[in-house]
N, C-alpha and C positions, 0 to 999 in steps of 0.2 A: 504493500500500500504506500510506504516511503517513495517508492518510484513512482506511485501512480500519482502521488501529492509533486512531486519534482516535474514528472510531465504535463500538470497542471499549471504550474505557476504561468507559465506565459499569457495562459488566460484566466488568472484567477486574478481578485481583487480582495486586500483585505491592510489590515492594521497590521505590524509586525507580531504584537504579541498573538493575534489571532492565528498568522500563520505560525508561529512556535507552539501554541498549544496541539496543532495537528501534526508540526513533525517531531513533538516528544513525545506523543503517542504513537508515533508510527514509525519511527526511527529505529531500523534494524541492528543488531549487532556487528560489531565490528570484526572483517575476514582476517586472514592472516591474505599476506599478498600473495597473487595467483603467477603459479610460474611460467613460462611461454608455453603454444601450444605445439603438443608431439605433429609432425607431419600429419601424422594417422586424424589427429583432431579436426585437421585443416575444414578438410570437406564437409562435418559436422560444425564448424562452425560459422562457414560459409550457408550454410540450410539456415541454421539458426538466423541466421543475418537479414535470409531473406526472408523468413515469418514475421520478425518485425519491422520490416518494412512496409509487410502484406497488411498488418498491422498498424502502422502509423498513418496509409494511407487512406484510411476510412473518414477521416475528418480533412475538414478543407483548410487546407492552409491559411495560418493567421498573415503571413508575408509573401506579398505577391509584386513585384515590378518586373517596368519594361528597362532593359536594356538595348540603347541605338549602338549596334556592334557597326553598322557602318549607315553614312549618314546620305549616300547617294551623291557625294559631292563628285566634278567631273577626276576621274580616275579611279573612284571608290567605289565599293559595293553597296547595294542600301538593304542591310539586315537588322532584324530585330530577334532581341532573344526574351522571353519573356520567361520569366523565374521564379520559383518557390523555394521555401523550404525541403521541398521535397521533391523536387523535380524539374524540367526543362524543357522550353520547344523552340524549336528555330520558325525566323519568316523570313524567306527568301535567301540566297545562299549564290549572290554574285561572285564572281573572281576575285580573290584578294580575302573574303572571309575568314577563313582558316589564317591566315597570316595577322590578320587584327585580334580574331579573336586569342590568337598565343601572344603577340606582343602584350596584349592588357588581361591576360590569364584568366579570360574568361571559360569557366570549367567545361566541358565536354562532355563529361562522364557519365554525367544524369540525362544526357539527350536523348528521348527517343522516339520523338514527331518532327519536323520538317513540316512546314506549311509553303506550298509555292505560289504563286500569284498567275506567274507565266510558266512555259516550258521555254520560252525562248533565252541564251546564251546569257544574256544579261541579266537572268535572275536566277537561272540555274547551273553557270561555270563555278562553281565555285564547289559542286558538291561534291567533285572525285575527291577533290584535298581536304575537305573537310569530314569525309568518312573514311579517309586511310590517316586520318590522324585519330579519330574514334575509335577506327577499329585496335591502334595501338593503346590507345587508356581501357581496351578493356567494355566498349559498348559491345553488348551481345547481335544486339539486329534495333534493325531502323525502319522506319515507315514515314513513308513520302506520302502527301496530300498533295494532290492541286489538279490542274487540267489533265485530260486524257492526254499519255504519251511518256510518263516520268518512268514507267516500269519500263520501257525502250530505251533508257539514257544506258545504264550501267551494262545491259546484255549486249550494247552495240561496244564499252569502251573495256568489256571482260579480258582483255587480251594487254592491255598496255595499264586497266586498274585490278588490280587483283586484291581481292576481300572473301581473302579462306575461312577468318572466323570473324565475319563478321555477316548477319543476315540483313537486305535492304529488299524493301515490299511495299509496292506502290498502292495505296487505297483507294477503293473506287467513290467517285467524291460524288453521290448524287445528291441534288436542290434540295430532296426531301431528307436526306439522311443529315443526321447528328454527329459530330465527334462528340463522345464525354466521357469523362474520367471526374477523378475528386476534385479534379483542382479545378473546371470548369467546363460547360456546356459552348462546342463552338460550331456553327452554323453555317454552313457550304454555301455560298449564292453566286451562280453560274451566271456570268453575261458575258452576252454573243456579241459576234460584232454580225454587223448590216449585210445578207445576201450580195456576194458581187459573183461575176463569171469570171473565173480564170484561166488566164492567157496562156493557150498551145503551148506556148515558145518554154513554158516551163517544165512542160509535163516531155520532158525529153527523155530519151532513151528507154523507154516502159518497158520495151519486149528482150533488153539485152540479158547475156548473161554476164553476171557481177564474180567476178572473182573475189570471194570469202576468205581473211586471210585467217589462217589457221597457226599460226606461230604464236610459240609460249616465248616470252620476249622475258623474260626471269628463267628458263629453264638453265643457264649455267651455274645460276646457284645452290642447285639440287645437288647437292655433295653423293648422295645415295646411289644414283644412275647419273648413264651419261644425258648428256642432253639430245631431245630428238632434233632430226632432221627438221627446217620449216617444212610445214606443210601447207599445201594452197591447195581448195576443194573448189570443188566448179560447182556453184546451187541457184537455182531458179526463185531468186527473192520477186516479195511482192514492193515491188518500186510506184506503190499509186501516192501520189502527192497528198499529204495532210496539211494545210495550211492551218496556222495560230487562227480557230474562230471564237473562242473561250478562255476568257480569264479568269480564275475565282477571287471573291471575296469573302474574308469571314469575320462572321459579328460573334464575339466572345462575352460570354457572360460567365462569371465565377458563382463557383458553387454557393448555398448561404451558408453563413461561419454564425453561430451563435453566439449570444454576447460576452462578455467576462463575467465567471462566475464569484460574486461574491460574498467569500467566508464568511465574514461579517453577519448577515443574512441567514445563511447556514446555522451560525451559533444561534442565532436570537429565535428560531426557527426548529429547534432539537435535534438538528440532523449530525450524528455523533461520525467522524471519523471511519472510511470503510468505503466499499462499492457505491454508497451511494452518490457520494459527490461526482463521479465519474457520472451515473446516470443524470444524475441535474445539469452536469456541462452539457452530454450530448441532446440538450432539450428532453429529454424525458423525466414527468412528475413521478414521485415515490411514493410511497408509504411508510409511514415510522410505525413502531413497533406498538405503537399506544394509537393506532390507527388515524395519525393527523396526515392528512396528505397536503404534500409539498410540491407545488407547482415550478417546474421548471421557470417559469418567464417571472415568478417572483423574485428570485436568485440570482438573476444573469442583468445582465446591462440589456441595449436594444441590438437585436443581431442584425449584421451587415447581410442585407439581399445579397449581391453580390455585382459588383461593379460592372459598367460592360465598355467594349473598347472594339476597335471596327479597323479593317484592313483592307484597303482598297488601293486597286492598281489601276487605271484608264488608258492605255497605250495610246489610244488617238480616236478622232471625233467618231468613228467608224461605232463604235461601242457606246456612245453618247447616249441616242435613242434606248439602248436595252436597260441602258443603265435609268432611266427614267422609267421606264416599262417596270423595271423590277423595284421600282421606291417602295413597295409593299410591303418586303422584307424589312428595308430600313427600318420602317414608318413607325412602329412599336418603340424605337429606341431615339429618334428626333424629337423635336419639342414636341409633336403630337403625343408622345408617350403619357397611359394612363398613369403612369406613377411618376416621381422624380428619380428613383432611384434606380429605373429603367433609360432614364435619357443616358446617353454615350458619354461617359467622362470622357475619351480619347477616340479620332478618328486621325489613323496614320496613314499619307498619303504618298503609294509608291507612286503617283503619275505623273508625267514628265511637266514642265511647268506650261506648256504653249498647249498642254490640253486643262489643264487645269484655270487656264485664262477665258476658256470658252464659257456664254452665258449659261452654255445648259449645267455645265459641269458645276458654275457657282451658282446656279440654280440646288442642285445637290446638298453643298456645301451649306447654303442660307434655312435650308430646311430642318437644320440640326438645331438643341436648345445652344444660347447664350452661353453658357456652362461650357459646353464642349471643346477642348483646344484640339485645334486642328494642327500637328504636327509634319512637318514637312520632309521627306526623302527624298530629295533630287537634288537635281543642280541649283538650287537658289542657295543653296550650301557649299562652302567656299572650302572647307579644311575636311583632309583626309581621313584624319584620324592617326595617321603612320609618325608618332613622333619620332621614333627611335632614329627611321631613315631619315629624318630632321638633324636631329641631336649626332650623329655619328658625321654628318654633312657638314655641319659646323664646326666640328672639332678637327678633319680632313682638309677643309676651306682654307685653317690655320699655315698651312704644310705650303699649298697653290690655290690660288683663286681662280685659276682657269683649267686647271687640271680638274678640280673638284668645286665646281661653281655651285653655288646655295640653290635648292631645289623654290622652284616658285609657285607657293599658295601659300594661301593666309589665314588667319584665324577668322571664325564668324564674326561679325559686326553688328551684333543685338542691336543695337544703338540705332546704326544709320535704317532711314527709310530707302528701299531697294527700291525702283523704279518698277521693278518686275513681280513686285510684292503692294502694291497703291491697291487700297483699300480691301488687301487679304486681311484675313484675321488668322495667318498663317503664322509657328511656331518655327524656327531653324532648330536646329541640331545638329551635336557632332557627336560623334563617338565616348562613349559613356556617358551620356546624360542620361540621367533616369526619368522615367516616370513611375511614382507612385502611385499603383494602383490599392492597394492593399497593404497597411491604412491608409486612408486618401489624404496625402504631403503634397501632392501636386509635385513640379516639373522641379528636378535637382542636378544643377550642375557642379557641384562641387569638386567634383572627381573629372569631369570632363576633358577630354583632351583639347590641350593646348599649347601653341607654339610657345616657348619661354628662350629666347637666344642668349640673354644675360644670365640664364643657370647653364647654361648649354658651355660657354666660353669659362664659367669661372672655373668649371669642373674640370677644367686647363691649366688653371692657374695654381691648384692646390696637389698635382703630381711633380715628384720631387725632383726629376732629371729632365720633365720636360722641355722649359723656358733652354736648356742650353741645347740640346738636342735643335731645340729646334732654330737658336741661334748660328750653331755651325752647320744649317742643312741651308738656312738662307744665304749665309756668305760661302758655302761652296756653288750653289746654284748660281749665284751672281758673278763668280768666277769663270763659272763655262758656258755661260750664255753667250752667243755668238756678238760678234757687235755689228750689227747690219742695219738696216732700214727694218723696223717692226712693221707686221705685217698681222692684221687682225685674223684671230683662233678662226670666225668665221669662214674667213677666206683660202684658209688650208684645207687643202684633203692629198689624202682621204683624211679622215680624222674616225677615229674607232672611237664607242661611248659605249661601257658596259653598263646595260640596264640589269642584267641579272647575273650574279656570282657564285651563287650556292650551289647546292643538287640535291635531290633529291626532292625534298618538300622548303616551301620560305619558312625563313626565319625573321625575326626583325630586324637585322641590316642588310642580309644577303637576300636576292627575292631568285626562283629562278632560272634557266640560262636564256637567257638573251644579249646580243651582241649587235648593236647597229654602227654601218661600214656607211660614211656619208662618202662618197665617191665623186660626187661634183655638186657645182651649186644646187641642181636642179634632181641629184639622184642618190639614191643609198640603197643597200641592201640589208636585211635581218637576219643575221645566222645565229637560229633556235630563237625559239617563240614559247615561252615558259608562261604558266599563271601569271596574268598579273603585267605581261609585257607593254601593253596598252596605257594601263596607269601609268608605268615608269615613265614614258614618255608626256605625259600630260602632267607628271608633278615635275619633271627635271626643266622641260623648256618652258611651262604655263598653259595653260588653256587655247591662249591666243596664239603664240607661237606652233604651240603643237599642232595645230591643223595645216599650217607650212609641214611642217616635216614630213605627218604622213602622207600629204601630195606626193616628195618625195622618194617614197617606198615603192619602188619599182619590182623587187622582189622579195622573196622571204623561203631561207633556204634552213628545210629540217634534216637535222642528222641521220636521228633514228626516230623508234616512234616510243619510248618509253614517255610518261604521260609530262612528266618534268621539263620534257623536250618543244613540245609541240601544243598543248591546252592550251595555251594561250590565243592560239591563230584565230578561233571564230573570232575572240572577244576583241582581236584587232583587226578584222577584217569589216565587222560591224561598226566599231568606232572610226576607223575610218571611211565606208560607205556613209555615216552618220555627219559627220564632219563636215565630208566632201558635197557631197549630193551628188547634184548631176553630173559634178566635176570629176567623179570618180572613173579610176580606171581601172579595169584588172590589173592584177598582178603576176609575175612569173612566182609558180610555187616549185621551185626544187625541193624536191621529197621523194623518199624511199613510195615505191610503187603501191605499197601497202595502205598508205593511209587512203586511196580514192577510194576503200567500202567503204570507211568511216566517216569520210567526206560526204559521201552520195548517200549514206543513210541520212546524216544529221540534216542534208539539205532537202530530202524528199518528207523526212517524219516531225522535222521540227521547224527550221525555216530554211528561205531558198540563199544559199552561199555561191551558185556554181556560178554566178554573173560574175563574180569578183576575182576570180584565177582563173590562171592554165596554168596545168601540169605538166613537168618537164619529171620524169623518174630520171632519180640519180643514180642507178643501174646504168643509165645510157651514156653519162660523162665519163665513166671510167674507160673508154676507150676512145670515142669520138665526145672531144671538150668541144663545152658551149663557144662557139664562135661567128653565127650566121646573126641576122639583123636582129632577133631576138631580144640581143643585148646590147644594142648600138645606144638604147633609152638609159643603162645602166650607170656609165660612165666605165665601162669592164671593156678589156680586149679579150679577155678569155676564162672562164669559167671550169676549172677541173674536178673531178672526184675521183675515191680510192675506196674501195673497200677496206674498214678497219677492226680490229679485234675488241669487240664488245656483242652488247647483245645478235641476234641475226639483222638482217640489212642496216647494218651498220656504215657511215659511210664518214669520211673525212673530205676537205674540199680547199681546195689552190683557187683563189682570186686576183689574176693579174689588171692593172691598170696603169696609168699613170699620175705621179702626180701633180699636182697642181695651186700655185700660189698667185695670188689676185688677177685671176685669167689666163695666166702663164704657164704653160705646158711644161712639169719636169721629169725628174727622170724614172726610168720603170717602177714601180711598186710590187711586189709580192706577198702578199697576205693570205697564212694558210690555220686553217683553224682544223684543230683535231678531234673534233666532237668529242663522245668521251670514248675512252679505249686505252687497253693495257699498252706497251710498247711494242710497235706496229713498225717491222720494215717496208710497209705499204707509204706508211705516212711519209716516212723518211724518204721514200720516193721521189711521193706527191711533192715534199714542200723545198727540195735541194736549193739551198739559196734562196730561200723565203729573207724578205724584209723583216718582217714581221711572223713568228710565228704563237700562235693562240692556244695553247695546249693546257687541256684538263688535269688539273692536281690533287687530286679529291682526296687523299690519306699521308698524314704524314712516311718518312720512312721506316720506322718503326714497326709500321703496319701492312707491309707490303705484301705478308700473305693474305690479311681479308684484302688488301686491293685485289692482288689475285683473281681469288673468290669473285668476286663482285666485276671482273675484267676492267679493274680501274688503274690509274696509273699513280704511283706517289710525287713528293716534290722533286726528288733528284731524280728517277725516271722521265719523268716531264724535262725537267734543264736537257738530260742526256739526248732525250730525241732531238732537242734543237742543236747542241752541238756537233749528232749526226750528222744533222742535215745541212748544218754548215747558215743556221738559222742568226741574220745579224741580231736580232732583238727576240726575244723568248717574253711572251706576256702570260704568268699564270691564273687560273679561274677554274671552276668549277668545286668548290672548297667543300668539304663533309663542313656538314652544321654545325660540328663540332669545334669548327674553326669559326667561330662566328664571327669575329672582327677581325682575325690575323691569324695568318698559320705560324706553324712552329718553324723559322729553320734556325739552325743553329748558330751556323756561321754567318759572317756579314754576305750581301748580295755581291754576285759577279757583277760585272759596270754590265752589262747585255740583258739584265734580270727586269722585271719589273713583276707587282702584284696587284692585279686587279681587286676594284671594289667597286660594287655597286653606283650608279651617277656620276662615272669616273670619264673623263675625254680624254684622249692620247692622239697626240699629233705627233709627225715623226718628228718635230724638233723637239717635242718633249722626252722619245724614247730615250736618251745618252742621260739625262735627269733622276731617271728614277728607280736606279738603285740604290742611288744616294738618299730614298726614302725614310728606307727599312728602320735605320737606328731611332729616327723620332716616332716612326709608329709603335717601334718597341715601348718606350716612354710611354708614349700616349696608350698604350692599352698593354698597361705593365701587369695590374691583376690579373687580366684575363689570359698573358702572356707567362704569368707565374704559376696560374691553374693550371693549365697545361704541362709547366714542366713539372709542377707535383705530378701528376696523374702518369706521365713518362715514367718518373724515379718509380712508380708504383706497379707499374706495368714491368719493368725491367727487373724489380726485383722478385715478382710473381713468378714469369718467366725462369731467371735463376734456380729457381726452388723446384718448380716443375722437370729443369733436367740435372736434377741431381745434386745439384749442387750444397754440399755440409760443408766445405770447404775445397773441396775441390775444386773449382772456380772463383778462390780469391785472390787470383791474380789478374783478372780479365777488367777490362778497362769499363768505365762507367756502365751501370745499366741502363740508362739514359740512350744508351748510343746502339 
């Protein structure tokens, strides 16, 4: 009963002495301390764990809010997570998600609904990395809500997303059906867009046969067997066009939570210590032993109906009409509401702002009570949310201002009246602003993300080797700077800008692999298109600027097809048809032959992409390189690839051009990038007397046999191939996340070295510059540079022990090494 009085306090009310008279009556004796549990206990006590959960979930949660994990600002996703004591659901799951939600630790764990609005790319990229990082905390299985077509996402990316333990199951969302659980009743409302005819020219290729790729793209990591052959199956898919005609919205209403039971009450009332108080919280009257019956609603405060809160997405006017059709639904929860405590405290608004300007839609909007904030997710929101990539860009900026030039967005401006916001009664937000649903606090930003540049700098000024570090990195760089006529960063190329440095999944400073090759004024290329590639570009140049660039983008050329590699492309092919408009033009996609099922399903089942590329297979470079008119738009004389040792169609690729200084034709350029892959005499082929070469470093050396494993390359493997190849400049990237801000090496950089980091530019007169780096980076991320080498000494002495060593290997030089 001691317990049952502790699980009570949250919602009890009483004097202290009232609540000490029931916990010295119920106050168990004191254990002797319990010792760890035997293995064998594990499993028993895991069941146990889950009884009372099965348990705690019968009552409705006294604490409920929305969390804005991302605020829809231009490069951001716009997700909501809405939270309990008990539990978690996502809404909407654009690109970049999974990356916000681990920068601000927003839990995972307890996820297990997803609410979507759309099926299309910009509300739903963002779900493969958000459920292969679930699936590593430990979420058992997941369940998609939203338009028909969600249970097609994951069967079509099965091959390049793999989720062995983890189960995803799409639910069938009809008008009449309920989602409900304890924590809340939420309400499906399906709106169409407008009957239109669509255009032959889309419905292309119906009757072909699609080549279904069958390759296990992780099969080298199966230590057990060898790995199979690719396989490619010839199957007769059904290719009929689905176009987006159905959006959902859902209106959320929380369970009712009974009021605070109070003790007080209880005493004055006879109700002694025991079962019964637990029956008084759950609203049920009693009977005392002298037959006085005690009314629950005597005892308790007034209980909370339970809040409601509304999600709505309007893609464009096409939906307007349904969306007025279907005010029915609303209509209960708007100012018409028979109750007060039926009207909508929150209506959160994914729709883009140029439909949200239309009369019909603030027809919508005016129909709601007074009461209602109407919270915004789009672009009238100015900040990302991504401090970290902020905060690391300012401390790098330190070092060069044009190697590492300050990313551009800004923080919201509560204050000023937006031009695009006159006479809304619209809400901005960013990234962890709450709303208080349960208790109702109304809208909290206390915690919210925000830009801070003057905590960002001091946190420079308070590491102890920094200030000289990075005094003799300035007067060596001013020593070898050439003394010639300056020539502005713009007007050099190529100029390389690493938007993505990590692998595998983003982290907060590394997002990634992406790599853009600006090749002339008017051209550039993308090698690898990672989660999230699209943002990069829209925080590094601004909003404004970024719609120049990806005019630009002439092509976008994929490695391999591992998901790290390539997820990105819808969300930049979209953002750029978005941008552009009419202006748009295809792109050349060099990619392994593979990705066109995955191509032509997402275009035929979710929406249409194939206006915007042609496919070049990088199968076909490796013999006959790109050189016909193709590429004359590029600013490229020749376009090569290799097959390289990593997963199957794995490919490396040689970029010849020339370069060029304010219109001035100079001399040849070579730039060869190695996607990822162990050491490869293909590469070394490919890249003989490369300029520039780009090579993946993804493990220290240390680690060379999981590199191995995994066909990845470490850091002096990576140097070695470029000194094969006779490589003037060696630029490394592709970092384990384990390297979040700086890899380990030991010794200082060879002068030919440099180390990629995310919103990083390199022009070849900065390549001779920057090995001269290293020592202030060391400085500048010395903790994280001293974790590392603990974790070495700890690994090395592990190691030790494993082969034997009592002493028989105390003479072997550092474990470290």
């Amino acid at each position: 009963m001691y317990k049952l009085l502790t699980s009570l306090r949250p919602n009890v009310v009483g004097s202290a002495s009232v609540i000490r008279f029931y916990s010295s009556n119920l106050k168990p004796q004191r254990k002797s301390p319990k010792m760890p549990l035997d293995p064998k206990h594990i499993a028993e006590a895991q069941k146990q764990r889950l009884k009372l959960k099965q348990k705690i979930i019968k009552a409705s949660p006294g604490i409920v809010n929305l969390q804005i994990v991302g605020s829809g600002a231009p490069g951001a996703p716009a997700s909501v997570y809405l939270f309990s004591d008990q539990t978690r659901y996502l809404f909407n799951c654009g690109e970049g998600t999974q990356r916000l939600a681990y920068e601000h630790k927003t839990k995972l764990s307890c996820l297990e609904n997803i609410f979507m609005t759309r099926t299309c790319w910009e509300r739903i990229g963002g779900l493969p990395g958000i459920c292969l990082t679930m699936q590593d905390v430990g979420v058992p299985n997941v369940t998609l809500h939203g338009p028909p077509g969600l249970d097609e996402l994951f069967k079509a990316m099965r091959r390049f997303v793999i989720l062995k333990d983890m189960k995803v199951e799409a639910a069938e969302c009809k008008a009449e059906d309920l989602f409900d659980d304890h924590v809340m009743s939420l309400k499906y409302v399906a709106i169409n867009r407008e009957p239109e005819s669509v255009s032959n020219s889309d419905e292309e290729n119906q009757d072909e046969d699609t080549t279904v790729d069958d390759t296990d793209y992780y099969a080298y990591e199966k230590r057990n067997k060898a790995a199979p052959k690719p396989k490619l199956a010839m199957t007769q898919q059904d290719w009929t066009k689905r176009h987006e005609e159905t959006v959902m919205a859902y209106i959320c209403k929380l369970k009712l939570r009974f009021g605070q039971l109070s003790l007080e009450k209880c005493v004055d009332r006879g109700v002694t210590p025991g079962p019964l108080l637990g029956q008084l919280k759950n609203g049920n009257d009693v009977t005392l032993p002298d037959g006085t019956v005690v009314k629950s609603s005597d005892v308790r405060g007034p209980d909370d109906p339970g809040p409601v809160f509304i999600f709505i997405d309007i893609p464009s006017e096409e939906y307007l009409r349904d969306l007025d059709d279907k005010n029915e639904a609303f209509a209960p929860y708007q100012s018409t509401a028979t109750e007060e405590s039926n009207q909508a405290m929150y209506v959160l608004h994914f729709s883009p702002l140029d439909v949200m300007q239309k009369p019909e839609y603030r027809k919508f909007m005016d129909r709601f009570s007074a009461s209602t904030r109407h919270i915004a997710l789009n672009e009238i929101n100015s900040f990302s949310g991504y401090i970290a990539s902020h905060r690391i860009q300012y401390h790098l900026n330190q070092l060069d201002g044009g190697i590492f030039p300050l990313l551009k967005e800004a923080n919201n401006d509560y204050n000023a009246i937006d031009s695009e916001m006159h006479d809304f009664d619209m809400v901005k937000t960013s990234s962890l602003s709450y709303l208080h649903v349960r208790p109702k606090k109304g809208i909290d930003r206390t915690l919210e993300a925000k830009l801070n540049p003057s905590e960002y700098l001091q946190e420079l000024e308070v590491l102890p080797e920094f200030k000289l570090a990075l005094d003799q990195l300035h007067q060596k760089m001013a020593q070898r700077k050439p003394q010639q006529e300056l020539v502005a960063r713009s007007e050099k190329y190529p100029r390389v800008v690493f938007l993505g440095t990590g692998s595998s999944i983003p982290n907060k400073t590394r997002n990634v692999s992406a790599i853009l090759v600006h090749t002339g004024p008017g051209s550039s290329i993308l090698l690898d298109c990672g989660e999230g590639a699209a943002g990069q570009i829209i925080r590094l140049y601004g909003h404004e600027q970024a719609k120049n660039v990806f005019r630009t983008i002439k092509a976008i050329y994929i490695s391999h097809l591992h998901a790290d590699h390539h997820l990105g492309l819808f969300g930049l092919l979209q953002t750029k048809r978005k941008l552009l408009g009419s202006d748009n033009e295809k792109i050349l996609l060099i990619a392994p032959e593979q990705i066109s099922y995955w191509l032509r399903l997402y275009d035929c089942r979710f929406e249409p992409v194939h206006k915007d590329y042609v496919l070049i297979k990088n199968a076909e470079l490796v013999d006959e390189p790109l050189r016909d008119e193709r590429i004359n738009d590029l600013g490229l004389t020749e376009v090569v690839t290799c097959r390289v040792r990593h997963c199957p169609h794995s490919f490396g690729v040689s970029l010849s051009m020339n370069s060029c200084q304010k219109g001035e034709p100079g001399e040849p350029v070579k730039i060869t990038y190695s996607g990822d892959t162990m050491p490869c005499q293909n590469l070394i082929d490919l890249g003989r007397d490369s300029t520039i070469l780009i090579h993946e470093a993804t493990m220290e050396d240390e680690l060379e046999a999981e590199a191995r494993v995994k066909m990845h390359s470490t850091l002096s493997q990576a140097i070695e191939q470029g000194k094969k190849m006779n490589a003037k400049y060696t630029l490394l990237t592709h970092f384990s996340q384990r390297y979040a801000k700086i890899p380990r090496i030991e010794s200082e950089l060879e002068t030919n070295l440099g180390i990629a980091f995310d919103n990083m530019e390199v022009t070849l007169d900065d390549l001779p510059q920057l090995s001269l780096f290293y020592p202030a980076l060391k400085a500048m991320f010395i903790s994280h540079f001293e974790e590392m080498e603990q974790k070495a000494i700890k690994r090395g002495n592990k190691r030790m022990r494993l082969e034997g060593g009592s002493g028989n290997n105390s003479k072997e030089s550092s474990p470290t090494r």
